[in-house]
C-alpha positions as CSV (number, residue, x, y, z in Angstrom):
1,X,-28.0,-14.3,-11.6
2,X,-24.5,-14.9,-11.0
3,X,-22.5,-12.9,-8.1
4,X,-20.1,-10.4,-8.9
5,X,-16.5,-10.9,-9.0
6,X,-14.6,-9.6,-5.8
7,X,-12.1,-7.2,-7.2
8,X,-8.4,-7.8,-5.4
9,X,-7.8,-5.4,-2.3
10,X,-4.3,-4.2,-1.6
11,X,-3.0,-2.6,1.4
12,X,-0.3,0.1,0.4
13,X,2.8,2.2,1.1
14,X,4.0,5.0,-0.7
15,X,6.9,7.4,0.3
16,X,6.5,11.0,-0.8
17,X,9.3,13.2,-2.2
18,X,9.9,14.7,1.5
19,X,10.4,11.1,2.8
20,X,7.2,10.4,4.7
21,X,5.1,7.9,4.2
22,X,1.4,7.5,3.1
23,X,-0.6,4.3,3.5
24,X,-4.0,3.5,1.9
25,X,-5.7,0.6,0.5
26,X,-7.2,-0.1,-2.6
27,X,-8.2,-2.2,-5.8
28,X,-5.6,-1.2,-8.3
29,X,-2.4,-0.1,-7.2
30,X,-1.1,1.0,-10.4
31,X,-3.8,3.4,-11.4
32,X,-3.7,4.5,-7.4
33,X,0.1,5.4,-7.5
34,X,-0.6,7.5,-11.1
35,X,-3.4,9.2,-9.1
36,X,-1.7,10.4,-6.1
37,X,1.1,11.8,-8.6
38,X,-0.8,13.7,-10.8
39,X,-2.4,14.9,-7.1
40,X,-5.9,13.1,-6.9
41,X,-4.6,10.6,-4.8
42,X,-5.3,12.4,-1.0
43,X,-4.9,15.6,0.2
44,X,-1.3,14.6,2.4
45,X,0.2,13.2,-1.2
46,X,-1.3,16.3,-2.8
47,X,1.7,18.8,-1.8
48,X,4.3,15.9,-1.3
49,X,4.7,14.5,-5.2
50,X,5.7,12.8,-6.5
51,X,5.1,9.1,-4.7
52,X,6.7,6.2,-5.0
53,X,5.3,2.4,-4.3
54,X,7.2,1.0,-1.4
55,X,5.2,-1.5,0.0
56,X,2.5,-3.5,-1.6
57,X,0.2,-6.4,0.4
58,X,-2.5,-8.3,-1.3
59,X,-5.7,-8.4,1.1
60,X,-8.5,-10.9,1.1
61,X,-10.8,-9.0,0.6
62,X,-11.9,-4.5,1.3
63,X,-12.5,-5.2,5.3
64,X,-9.2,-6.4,5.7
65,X,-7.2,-3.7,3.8
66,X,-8.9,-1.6,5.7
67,X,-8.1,-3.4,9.0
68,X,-4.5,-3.5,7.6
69,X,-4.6,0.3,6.8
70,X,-5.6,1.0,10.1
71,X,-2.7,-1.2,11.5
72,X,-0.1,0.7,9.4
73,X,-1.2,3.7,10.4
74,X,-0.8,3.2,13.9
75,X,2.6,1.7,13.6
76,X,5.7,4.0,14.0
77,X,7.4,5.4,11.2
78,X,10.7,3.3,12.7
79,X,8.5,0.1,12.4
80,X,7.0,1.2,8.9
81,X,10.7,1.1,7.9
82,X,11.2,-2.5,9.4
83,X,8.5,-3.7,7.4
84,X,9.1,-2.2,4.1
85,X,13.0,-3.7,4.6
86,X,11.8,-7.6,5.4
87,X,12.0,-9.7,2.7
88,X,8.1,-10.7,2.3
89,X,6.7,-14.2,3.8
90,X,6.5,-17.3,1.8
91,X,3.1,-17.7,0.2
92,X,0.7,-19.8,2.9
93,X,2.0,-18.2,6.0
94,X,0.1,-15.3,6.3
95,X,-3.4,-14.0,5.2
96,X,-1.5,-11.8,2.8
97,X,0.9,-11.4,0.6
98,X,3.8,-8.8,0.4
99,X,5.8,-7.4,-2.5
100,X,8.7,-5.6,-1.7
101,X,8.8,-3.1,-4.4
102,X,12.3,-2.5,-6.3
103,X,14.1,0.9,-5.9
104,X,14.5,2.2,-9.2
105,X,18.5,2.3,-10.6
């Protein structure tokens, strides 16, 4: 029997419409963003739609989103900022990978 593809893992940012930040992880970013707007995503986004995607990091797999999550979390909303604003690593440096998410015009 063969094993089961592992499913991608992102660690995530999102700024709600009262400029804080929420950070999660998951397997599809897209549909996870749609789901906090339409206010399915978490309780904190629930009341603070809608959300926008402003940090995305691929993970290598669930444990280390969730070690990432935790990470963010614990950071400072003045060091959240930092690392939303730095360009993202070349590819082979780190265990993840950023993308910086364009502001809309």
């Amino acid at each position: 029997m063969p094993l089961p593809k592992r499913l991608p893992c992102y660690c995530y940012i999102v700024e709600c419409v009262d400029g804080s930040f929420y950070t999660g992880w998951t397997t599809n970013p897209e549909q996870r963003v749609q789901a906090h707007n339409a206010g399915r995503g978490s309780r904190y986004t629930r009341s603070r739609r809608p959300v926008r995607l402003v940090l995305l990091e691929h993970q290598a797999d669930r444990i280390s989103a969730m070690k990432r999550e935790r990470a963010i979390k614990a950071m400072t909303r003045a060091r959240k900022m930092q690392l939303i604003a730095q360009p993202p690593k070349a590819p082979g440096k780190r265990k993840s990978r950023r993308r910086r998410v364009p502001t809309p015009a």
